[in-house]
VOPAGU-2260 file (C-alpha; in pm, 1 decimal, decimal comma):
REM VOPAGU-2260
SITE   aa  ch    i         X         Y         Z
SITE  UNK   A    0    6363,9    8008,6    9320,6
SITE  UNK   A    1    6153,9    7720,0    9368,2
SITE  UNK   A    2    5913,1    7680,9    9672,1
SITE  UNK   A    3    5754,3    7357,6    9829,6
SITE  UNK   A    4    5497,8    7387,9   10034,3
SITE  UNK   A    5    5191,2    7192,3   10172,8
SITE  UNK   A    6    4847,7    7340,2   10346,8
SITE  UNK   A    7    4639,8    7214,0   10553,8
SITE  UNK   A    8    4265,2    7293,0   10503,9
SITE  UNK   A    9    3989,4    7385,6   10734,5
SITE  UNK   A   10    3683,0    7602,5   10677,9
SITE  UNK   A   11    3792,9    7916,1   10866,5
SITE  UNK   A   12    4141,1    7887,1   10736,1
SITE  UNK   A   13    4424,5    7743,8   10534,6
SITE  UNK   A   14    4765,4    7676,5   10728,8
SITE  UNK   A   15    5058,6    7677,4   10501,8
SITE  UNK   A   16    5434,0    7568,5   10524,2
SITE  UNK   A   17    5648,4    7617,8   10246,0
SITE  UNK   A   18    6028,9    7614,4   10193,5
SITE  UNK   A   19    6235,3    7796,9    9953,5
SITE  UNK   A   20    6482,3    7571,5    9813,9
SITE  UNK   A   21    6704,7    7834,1    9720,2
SITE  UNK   A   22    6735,6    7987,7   10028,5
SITE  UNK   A   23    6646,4    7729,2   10276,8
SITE  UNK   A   24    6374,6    7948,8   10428,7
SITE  UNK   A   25    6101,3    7822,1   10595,4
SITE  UNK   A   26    5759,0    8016,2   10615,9
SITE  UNK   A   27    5449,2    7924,0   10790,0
SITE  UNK   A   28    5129,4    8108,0   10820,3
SITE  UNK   A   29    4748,0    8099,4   10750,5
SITE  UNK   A   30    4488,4    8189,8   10485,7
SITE  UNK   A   31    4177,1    8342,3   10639,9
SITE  UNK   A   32    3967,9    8288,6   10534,5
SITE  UNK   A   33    3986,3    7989,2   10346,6
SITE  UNK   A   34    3812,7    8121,5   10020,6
SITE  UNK   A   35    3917,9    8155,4    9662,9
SITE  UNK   A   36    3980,4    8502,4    9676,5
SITE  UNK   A   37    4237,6    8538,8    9997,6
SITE  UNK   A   38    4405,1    8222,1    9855,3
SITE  UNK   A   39    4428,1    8378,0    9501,4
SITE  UNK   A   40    4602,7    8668,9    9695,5
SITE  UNK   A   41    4802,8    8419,0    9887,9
SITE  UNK   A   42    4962,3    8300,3    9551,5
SITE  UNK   A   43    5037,6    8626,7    9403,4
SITE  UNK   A   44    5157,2    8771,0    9735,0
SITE  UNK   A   45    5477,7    8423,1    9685,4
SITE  UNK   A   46    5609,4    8655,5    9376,7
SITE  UNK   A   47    5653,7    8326,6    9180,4
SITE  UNK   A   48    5509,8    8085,7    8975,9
SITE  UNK   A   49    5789,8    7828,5    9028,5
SITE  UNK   A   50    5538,0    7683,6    9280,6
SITE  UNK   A   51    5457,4    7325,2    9441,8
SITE  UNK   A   52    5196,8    7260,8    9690,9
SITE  UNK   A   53    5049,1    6936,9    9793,1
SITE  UNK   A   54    4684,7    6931,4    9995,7
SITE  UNK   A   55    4546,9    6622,6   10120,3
SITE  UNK   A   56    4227,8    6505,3    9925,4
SITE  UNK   A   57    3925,7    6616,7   10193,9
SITE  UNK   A   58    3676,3    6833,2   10132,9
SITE  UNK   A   59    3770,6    7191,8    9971,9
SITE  UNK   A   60    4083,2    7026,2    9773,8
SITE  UNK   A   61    3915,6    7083,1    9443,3
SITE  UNK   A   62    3913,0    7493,0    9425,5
SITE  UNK   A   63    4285,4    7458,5    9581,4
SITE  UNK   A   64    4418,7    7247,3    9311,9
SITE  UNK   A   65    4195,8    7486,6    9064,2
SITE  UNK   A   66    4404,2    7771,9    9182,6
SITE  UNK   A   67    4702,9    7692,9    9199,8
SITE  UNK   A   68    4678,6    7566,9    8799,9
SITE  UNK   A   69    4530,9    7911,5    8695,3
SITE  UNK   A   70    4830,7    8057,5    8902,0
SITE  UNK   A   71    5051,9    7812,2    8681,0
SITE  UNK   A   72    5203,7    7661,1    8967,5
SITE  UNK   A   73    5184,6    7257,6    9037,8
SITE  UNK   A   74    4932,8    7101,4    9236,1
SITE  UNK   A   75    4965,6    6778,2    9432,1
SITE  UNK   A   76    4651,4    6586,3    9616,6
SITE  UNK   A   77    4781,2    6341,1    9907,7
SITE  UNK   A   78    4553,1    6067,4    9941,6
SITE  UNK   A   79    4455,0    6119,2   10343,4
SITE  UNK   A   80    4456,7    5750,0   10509,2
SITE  UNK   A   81    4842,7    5689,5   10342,6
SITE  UNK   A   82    4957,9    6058,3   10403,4
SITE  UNK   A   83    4890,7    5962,6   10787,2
SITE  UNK   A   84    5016,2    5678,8   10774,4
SITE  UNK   A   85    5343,5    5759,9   10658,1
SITE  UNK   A   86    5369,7    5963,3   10966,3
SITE  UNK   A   87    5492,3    5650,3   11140,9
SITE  UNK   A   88    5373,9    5491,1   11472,7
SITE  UNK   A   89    5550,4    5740,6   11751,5
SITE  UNK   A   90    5288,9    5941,8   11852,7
SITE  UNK   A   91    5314,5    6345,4   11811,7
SITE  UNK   A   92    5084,1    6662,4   11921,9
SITE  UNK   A   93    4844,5    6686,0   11607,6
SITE  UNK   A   94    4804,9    7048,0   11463,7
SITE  UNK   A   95    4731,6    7248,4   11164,5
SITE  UNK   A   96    5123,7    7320,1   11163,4
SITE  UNK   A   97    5262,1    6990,1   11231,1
SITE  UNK   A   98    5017,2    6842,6   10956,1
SITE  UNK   A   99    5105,8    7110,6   10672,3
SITE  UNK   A  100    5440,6    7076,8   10798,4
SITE  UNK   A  101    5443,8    6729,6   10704,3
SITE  UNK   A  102    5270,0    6749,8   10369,0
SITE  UNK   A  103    5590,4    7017,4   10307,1
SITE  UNK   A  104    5795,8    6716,0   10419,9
SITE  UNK   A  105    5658,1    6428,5   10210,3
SITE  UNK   A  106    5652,6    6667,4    9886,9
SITE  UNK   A  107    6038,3    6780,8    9951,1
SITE  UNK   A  108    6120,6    6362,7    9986,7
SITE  UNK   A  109    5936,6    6320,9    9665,9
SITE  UNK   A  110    5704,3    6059,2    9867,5
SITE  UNK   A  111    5335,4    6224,9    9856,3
SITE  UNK   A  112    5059,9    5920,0    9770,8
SITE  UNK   A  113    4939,0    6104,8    9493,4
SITE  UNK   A  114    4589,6    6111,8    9411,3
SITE  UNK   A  115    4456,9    6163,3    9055,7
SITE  UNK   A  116    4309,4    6564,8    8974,5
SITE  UNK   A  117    4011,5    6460,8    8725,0
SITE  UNK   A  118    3966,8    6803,8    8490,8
SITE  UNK   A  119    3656,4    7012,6    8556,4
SITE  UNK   A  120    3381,4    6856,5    8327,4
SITE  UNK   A  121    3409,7    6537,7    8528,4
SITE  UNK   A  122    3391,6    6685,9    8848,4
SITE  UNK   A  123    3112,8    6855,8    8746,0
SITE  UNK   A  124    2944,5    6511,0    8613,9
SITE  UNK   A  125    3072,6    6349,0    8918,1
SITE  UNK   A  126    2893,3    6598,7    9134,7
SITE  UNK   A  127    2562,9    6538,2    8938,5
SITE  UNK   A  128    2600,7    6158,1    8959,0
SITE  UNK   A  129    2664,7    6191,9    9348,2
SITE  UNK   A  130    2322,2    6486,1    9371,4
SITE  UNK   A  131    2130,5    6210,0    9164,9
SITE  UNK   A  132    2160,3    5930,5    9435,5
SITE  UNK   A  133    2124,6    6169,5    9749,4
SITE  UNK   A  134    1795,0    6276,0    9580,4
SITE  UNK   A  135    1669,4    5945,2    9506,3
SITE  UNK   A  136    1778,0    5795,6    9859,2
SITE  UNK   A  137    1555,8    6124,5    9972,7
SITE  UNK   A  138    1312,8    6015,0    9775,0
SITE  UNK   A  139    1252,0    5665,4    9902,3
SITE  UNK   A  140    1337,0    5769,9   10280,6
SITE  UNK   A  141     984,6    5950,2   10254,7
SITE  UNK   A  142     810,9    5708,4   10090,9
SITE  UNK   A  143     932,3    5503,6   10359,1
SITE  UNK   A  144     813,3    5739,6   10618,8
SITE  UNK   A  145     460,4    5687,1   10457,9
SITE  UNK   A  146     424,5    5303,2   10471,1
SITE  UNK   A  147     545,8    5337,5   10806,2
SITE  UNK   A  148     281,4    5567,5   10935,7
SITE  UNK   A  149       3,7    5360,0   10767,7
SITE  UNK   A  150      84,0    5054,1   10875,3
SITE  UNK   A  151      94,5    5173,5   11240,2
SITE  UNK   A  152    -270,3    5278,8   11234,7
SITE  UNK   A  153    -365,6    4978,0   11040,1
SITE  UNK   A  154    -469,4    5142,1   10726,6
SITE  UNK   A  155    -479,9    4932,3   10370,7
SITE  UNK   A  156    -103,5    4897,7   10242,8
SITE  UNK   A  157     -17,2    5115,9    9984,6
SITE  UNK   A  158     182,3    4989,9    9663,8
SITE  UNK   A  159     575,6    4953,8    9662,3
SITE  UNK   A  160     676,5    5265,1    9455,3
SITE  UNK   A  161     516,3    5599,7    9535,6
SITE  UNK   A  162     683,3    5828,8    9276,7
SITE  UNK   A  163     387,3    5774,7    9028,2
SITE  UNK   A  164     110,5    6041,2    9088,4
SITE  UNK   A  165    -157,7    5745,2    9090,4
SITE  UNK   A  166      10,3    5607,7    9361,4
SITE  UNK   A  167      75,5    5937,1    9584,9
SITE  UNK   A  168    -314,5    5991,0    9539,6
SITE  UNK   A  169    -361,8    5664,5    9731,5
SITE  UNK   A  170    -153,3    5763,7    9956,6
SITE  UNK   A  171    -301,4    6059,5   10044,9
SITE  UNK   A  172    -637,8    5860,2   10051,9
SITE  UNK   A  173    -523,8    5611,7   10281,1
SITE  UNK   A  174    -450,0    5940,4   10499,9
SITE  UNK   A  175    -776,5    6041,5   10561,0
SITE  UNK   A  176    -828,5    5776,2   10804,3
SITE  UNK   A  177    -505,3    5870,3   11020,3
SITE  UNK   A  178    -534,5    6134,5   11309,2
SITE  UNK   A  179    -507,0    6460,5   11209,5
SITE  UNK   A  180    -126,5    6493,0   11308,4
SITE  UNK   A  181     -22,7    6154,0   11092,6
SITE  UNK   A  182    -216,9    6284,6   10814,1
SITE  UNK   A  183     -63,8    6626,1   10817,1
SITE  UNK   A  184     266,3    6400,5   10802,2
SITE  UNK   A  185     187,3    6206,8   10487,5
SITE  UNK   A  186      83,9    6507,3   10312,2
SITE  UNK   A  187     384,0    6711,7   10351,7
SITE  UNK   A  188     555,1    6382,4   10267,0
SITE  UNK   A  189     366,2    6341,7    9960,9
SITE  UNK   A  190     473,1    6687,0    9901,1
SITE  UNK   A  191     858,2    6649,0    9937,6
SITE  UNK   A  192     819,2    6298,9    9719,8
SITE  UNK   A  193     702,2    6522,2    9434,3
SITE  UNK   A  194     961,4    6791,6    9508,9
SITE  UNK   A  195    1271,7    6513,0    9452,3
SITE  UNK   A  196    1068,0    6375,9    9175,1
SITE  UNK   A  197    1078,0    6678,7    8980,9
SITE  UNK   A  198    1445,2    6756,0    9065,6
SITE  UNK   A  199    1528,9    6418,0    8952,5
SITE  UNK   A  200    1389,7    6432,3    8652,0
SITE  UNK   A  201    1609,4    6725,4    8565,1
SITE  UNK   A  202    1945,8    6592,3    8683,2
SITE  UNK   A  203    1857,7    6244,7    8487,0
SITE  UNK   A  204    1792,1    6436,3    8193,7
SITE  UNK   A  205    2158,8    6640,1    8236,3
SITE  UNK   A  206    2319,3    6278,7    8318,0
SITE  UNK   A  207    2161,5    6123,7    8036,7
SITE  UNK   A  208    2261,6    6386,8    7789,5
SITE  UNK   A  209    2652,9    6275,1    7909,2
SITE  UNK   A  210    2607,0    5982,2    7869,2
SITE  UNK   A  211    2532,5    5997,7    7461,7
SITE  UNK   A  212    2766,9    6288,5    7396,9
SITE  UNK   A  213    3055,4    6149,6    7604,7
SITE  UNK   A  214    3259,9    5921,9    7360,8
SITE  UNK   A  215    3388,2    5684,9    7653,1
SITE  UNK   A  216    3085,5    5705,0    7837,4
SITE  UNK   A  217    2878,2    5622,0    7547,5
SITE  UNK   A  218    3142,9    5307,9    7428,7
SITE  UNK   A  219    3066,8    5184,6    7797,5
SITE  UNK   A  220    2659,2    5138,1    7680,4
SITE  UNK   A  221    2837,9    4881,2    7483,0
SITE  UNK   A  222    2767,4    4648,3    7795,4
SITE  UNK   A  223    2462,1    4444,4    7893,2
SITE  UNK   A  224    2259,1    4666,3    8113,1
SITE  UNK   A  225    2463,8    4991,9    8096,9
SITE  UNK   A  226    2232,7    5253,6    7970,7
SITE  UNK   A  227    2270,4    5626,3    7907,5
SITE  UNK   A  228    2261,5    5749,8    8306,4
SITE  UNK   A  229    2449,9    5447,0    8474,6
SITE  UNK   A  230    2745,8    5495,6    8198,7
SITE  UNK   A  231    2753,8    5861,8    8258,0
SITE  UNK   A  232    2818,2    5775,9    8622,1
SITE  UNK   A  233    3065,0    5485,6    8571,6
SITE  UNK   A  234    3257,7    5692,9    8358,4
SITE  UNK   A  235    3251,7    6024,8    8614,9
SITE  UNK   A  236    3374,4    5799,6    8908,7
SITE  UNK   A  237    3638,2    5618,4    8724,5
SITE  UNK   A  238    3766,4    5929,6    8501,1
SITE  UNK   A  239    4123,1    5802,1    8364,3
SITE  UNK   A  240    4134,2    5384,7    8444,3
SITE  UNK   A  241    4491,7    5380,2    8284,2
SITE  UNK   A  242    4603,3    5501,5    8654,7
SITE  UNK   A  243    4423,3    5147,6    8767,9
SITE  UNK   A  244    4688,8    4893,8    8662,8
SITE  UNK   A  245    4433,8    4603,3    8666,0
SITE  UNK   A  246    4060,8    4567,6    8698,1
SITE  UNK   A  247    4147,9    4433,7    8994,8
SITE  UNK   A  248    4221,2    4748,6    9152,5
SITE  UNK   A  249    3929,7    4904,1    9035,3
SITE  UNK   A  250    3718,8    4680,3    9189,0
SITE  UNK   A  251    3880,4    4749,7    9513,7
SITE  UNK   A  252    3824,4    5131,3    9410,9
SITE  UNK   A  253    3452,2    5060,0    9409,6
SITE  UNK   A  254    3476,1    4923,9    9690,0
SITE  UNK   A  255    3305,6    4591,5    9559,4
SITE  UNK   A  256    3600,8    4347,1    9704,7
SITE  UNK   A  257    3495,7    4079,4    9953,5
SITE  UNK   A  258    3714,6    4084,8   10310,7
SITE  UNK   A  259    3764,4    3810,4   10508,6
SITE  UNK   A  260    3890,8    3882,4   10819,5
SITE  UNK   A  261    4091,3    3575,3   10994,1
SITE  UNK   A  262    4208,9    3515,5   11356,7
SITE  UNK   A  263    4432,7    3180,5   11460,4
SITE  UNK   A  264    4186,4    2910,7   11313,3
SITE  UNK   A  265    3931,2    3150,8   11331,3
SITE  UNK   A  266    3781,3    3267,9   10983,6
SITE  UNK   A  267    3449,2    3498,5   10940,0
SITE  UNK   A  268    3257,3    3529,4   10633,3
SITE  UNK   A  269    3330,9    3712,4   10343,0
SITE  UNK   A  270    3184,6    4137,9   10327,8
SITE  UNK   A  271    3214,8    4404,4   10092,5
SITE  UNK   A  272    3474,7    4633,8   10168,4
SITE  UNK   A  273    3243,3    4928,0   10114,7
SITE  UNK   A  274    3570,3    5107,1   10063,6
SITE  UNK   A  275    3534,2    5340,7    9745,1
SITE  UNK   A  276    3277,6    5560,4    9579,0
SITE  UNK   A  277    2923,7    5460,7    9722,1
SITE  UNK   A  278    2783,2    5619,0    9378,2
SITE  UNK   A  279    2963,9    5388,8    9136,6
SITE  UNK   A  280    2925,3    5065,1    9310,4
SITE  UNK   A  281    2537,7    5183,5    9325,5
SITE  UNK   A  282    2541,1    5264,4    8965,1
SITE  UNK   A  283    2742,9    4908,9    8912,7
SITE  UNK   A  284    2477,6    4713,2    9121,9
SITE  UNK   A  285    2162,6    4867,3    8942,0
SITE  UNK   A  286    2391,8    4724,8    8612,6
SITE  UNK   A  287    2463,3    4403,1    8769,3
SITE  UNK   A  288    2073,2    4377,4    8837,5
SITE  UNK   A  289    2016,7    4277,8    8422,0
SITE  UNK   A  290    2209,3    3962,8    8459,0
SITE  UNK   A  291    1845,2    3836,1    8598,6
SITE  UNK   A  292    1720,0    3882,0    8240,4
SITE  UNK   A  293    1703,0    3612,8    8000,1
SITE  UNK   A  294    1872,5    3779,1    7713,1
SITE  UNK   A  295    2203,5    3860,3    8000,7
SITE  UNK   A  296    2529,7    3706,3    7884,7
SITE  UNK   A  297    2581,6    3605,9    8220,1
SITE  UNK   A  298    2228,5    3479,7    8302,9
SITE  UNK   A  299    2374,5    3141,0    8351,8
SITE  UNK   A  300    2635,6    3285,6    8585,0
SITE  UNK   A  301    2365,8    3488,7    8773,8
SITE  UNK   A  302    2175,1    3190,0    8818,7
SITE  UNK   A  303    2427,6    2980,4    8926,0
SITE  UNK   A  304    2473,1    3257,8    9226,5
SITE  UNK   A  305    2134,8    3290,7    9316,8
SITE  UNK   A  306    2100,8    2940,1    9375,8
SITE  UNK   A  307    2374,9    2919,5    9647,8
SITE  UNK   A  308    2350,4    3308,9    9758,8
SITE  UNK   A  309    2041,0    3475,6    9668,0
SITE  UNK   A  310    1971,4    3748,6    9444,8
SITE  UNK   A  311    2179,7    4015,6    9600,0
SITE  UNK   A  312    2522,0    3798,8    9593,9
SITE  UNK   A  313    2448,6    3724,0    9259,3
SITE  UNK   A  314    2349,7    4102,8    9139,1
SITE  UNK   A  315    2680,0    4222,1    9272,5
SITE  UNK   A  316    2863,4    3947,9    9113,2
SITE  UNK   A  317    2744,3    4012,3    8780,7
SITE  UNK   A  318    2820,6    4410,3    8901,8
SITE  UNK   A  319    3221,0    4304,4    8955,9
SITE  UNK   A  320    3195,6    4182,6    8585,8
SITE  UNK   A  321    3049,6    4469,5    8423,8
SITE  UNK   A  322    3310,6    4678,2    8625,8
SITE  UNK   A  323    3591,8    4474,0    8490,9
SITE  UNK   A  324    3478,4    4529,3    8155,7
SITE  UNK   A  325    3447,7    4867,2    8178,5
SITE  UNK   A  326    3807,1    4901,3    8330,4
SITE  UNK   A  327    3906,1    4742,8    7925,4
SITE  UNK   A  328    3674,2    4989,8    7739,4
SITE  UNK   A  329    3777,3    5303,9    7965,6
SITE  UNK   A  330    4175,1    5164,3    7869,8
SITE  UNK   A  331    4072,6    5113,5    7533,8
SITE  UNK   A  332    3930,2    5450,2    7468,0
SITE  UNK   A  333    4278,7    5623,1    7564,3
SITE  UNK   A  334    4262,2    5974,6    7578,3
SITE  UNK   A  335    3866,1    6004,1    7476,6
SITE  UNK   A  336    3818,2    5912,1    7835,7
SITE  UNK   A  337    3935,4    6245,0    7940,1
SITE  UNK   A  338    3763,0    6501,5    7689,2
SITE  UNK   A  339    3472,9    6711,1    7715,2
SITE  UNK   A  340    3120,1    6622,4    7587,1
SITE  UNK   A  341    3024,4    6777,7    7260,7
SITE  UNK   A  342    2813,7    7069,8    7401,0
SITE  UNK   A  343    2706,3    7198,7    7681,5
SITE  UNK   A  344    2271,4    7118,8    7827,9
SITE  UNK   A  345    2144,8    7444,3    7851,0
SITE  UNK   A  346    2030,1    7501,6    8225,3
SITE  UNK   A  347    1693,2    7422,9    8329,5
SITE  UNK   A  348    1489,2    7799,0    8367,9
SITE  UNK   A  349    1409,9    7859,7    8687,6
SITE  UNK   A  350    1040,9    7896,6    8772,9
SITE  UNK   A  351     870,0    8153,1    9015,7
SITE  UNK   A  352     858,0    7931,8    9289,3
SITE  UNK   A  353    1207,6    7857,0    9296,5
């Protein structure tokens, strides 16, 4: 027999509804709770392997689609903004049930919007890539925090960057002339800066190492301003850009296209989309930031920008370029795209205080 099912994921439970195809049965139920080990049992309980499920790609997908390929069964992710819409416009009562029931549907059509399952080495890169920028926004949100405070009591400004020790010490100079409250503030931020710092430093190192042991990710450093962690990110987001059928669409992926919205004769100016992975179009940017340099192959083009748009326009123009290139080396590299790095980092020892 062959069953078709799809679930419906939420953390207290999974809601399933599957069909037997031989039979015509229909079963619904739920997981609880919705961990790996009740939904291992879930899958052994079917008596099967003749499987198909299809999940919709929110958060939790990943250890779903993990178990259902050591069960040997087939896993399907359903992109979420095309799965609803190909509900259609009449309006119907919203439940776990009715929306595993029509995952079941779309996979027993043959129409699920399919989403690509990267293997687990580049989720595990992605999720590095993704802890790297959370950190570093962390980072400067304090640092904020700091010039903030002192410039509301009128103390000296401090310098720009405050990851440098030298520069944390002035910081917690310029402190000593805040009320006690405000300086008690920039110390503990002080503190927390250092914290990230140090974590950084370890997940740059791990990034770093992927990015000169990965064989596609290393062919991207092959570009003006791509260097050991920004290709290691590039090449996490994008995984497999055969599935992109032009650069185009990557682009659109990173969410790095310009919309224009227009109304009658009405027409408002151009925005990014923002539609995409926020970590590669920030890893694309910090790329597209080289074309300032001299020595950039598209210096003249960067100029040309900044002259009628200003340094940010032109940054993420140059950014758009380096992405289409990379959509022709990721092609070009085939199937090295997908393999694993050479060896494995060994894990950073944990110290007392952690």
């Amino acid at each position: 027999m062959t069953i078709l099912g799809g679930l419906d994921l939420h953390r207290r439970q999974i809601t399933f509804d599957y069909v037997d195809t031989a039979s015509g049965g229909v079963s619904t139920g739920r997981v609880v709770p919705a961990s790996r080990e009740a939904f291992s049992g879930f899958l052994a309980g079917l008596g099967t392997r003749d499987c198909e499920f299809v999940v919709e790609g929110c958060t939790g997908w990943w250890f779903v689609a993990d178990e259902l390929s050591r069960a040997g069964m087939v896993a399907h992710v359903a992109d979420p903004a095309e799965a609803a819409a190909l509900r259609g416009s009449k309006k119907r009562a919203k439940t776990d049930r009715a929306d595993a029931r029509h995952l079941r549907r779309l996979l027993v059509d043959e129409r699920v919007p399919e989403s690509w399952i990267p293997p687990a080495h580049l989720v595990e890169t992605r999720a590095l890539g993704r802890l790297y920028l959370d950190l570093l926004q962390a980072r400067n949100a304090w640092a904020q925090r700091i010039h903030a405070t002192v410039f509301h009591h009128g103390a000296a400004p401090l310098g720009s960057d405050l990851a440098t020790v030298s520069r944390q010490q002035e910081a917690l100079a310029a402190a000593e002339q805040l009320p006690e409250a405000n300086r008690h503030a920039v110390n503990v931020a002080v503190g927390l800066i250092g914290c990230f710092s140090d974590e950084l430093e370890i997940v740059h190192r791990q990034l770093c190492w992927v990015g000169r042991h990965q064989p596609a990710a290393n062919a991207l450093q092959r570009l003006f301003g791509v260097g050991e962690l920004t290709s290691a990110i590039i090449w996490a987001e994008v995984g497999d850009a055969r599935r992109f059928s032009s650069s185009r669409q990557l682009i659109r992926y990173g969410g790095l296209d310009v919309t224009v919205h227009e109304s009658d004769q009405h027409r408002t100016r151009g925005h990014l989309s923002h539609q995409g992975s926020g970590t590669l179009r920030w890893a694309v940017y910090e790329c597209g930031q080289a074309g300032a340099r001299r020595t950039s192959p598209d210096y003249r083009y960067y100029q040309q920008v900044k002259t009628r748009c200003g340094h940010i326009e032109a940054s993420l123009s140059v950014a758009r370029k380096i992405l289409r290139r990379s959509h022709h080396i990721l092609v070009a590299c085939g199937d090295d795209v997908l393999t694993e790095p050479t060896s494995r980092l060994p894990r950073p020892a944990m110290t007392a205080a952690a």
